[in-house]
Phi, psi and omega in degrees: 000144188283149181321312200275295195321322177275357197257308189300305165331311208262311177298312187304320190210030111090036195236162190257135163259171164212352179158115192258121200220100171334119213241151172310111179288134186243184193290349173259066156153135177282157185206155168221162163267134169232171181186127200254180189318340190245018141111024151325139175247143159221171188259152172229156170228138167227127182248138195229014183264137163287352175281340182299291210331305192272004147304292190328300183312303141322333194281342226292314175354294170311301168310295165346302188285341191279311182321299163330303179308317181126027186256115167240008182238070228194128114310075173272159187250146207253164172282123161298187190285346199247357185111351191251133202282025165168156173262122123319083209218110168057228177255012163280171148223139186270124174210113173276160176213159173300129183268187199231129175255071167214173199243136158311163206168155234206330208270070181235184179260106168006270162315344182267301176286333160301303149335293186295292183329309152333307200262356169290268191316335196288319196275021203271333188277005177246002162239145198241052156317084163325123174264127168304173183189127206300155192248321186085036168234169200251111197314308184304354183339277198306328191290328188278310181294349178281327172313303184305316189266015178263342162276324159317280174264010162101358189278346167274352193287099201265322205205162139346295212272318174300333165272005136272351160288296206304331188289310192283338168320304198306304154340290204246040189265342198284280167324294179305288182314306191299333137328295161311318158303311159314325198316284205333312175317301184307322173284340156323285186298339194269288225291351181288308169333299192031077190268169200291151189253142150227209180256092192239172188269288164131353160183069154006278223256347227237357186227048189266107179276107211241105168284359174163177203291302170275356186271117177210155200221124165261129189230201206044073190261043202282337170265041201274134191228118124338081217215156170299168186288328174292359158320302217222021174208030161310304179306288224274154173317191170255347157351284185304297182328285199316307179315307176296007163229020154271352178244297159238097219278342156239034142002060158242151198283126173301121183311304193283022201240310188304280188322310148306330207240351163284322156319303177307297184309340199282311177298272169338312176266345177305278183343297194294307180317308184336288174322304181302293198275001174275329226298197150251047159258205195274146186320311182300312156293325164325298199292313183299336174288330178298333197277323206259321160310343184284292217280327162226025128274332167259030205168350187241256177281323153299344188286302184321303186274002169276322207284334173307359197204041174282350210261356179283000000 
């Protein structure tokens, strides 16, 4: 952990480290585990991207009041010494959270998780909080489209690795516009719809912290939305159906809500690589966001739910 940062920690929330430990990077934040003199553990998040930041930030209240509510299979964020739920120093944002002693993981029980979203949305009504909340418009518009055609027709093309960005657009452009165009349709239509909102994470299922097969814990809640309930539930099966409907048993997913928000991640992690392979960080990190936009959005695990909404 950098010098000021435990230092900013140590003055700020008024704790002693003894011993700091690399916690698994994830793509919005460097994070670490601490653990202090009287052995208290806490999560550190640090964040330096600006599209992240003011989501975050907005996310932390909220999260707070579900802790408040009685939601613990949970990540919160703890209070500096003057009250305030994260630090600003330059361009990071600082945020301690309670740690969690389990390892992220895919191996849980469906059905388990299903459930805890269920009892996540339910609780939407006791907290009275301002929430951000979906508008059914695509926040990044303007940021994807200056990317896309600045990559596209070369005014963003700097180097080698971008112009191996530009060769795979050119791959995938037609599907990508043709995508894109749905987005638009779906928001058209979600704003007619205008279906009932909770308190949703927005990818769940991909950010579970699993002390045994039912035993699970959800984190990162840097997107927290005010939204349909198909926000958190594109993905997951009816394993997951079925559970989330021992908690609200007549429950059923709207097509077109399912469509929107698979577009919408869909767009939305497209934005972020973008950001990542234009960037000026190092050749190593590029070529790995190039590898991995390709390897799961053009070609991987998204395709099988793009291919589910041919009907948009």
């Amino acid at each position: 952990m950098q010098k000021k940062i435990r230092r900013y920690i140590e003055i700020e929330y008024g704790i002693k480290i003894k011993k700091i430990e690399i916690a698994p990077r994830q793509f919005v934040a460097e994070t670490w585990f601490i653990e202090t003199d009287s052995g208290i553990k806490y999560f550190v998040k640090v964040v330096e991207k600006p599209l992240f930041i003011p989501e975050i930030i907005k996310s932390l209240p909220v999260l707070d009041a579900m802790h408040k509510a009685g939601i613990n299979r949970i990540n919160w964020p703890l209070r500096t010494i003057s009250g305030k739920l994260f630090l600003k120093k330059s361009t990071k944002l600082i945020v301690l959270y309670n740690a969690i002693d389990a390892p992220q993981s895919y191996n849980y029980s469906e059905k388990v998780l299903g459930r805890l979203l269920a009892k996540i949305h339910e609780v939407t009504k006791q907290i009275k909080i301002s929430t951000p909340e979906e508008n059914y418009e695509f926040t990044y518009k303007d940021l994807f489209e200056y990317r896309f055609n600045g990559i596209i027709n070369g005014q963003l093309v700097t180097d080698d690795i971008n112009k191996q960005f530009k060769k795979l657009l050119r791959e995938y452009e037609k599907r990508i516009i043709k995508e894109y165009k749905r987005l638009a349709n779906c928001s058209k239509k979600m704003k007619r719809l205008d279906l009932p909102k909770v308190i949703t994470h927005g990818d769940a299922g991909g950010n579970a912290l699993v002390k045994s097969f039912t035993d699970i814990y959800i984190i990162d809640w840097d997107g927290i939305l005010f939204a349909p309930r198909e926000r958190d539930i594109w993905v997951p099966g009816e394993k997951f159906l079925q559970g989330y409907r021992d908690v609200v048993p007549d429950f059923s997913p709207n097509p077109t809500s399912i469509a929107f928000y698979i577009l919408t991640y869909y767009f939305r992690s497209i934005v972020h690589y973008m950001g990542e392979i234009i960037s000026e960080k190092s050749d190593e990190h590029r070529k790995k966001n190039l590898y991995d936009i390709e390897h799961e959005l053009f070609k991987g695990w998204m395709v099988p739910y793009l291919e589910q909404i041919d009907f948009v």
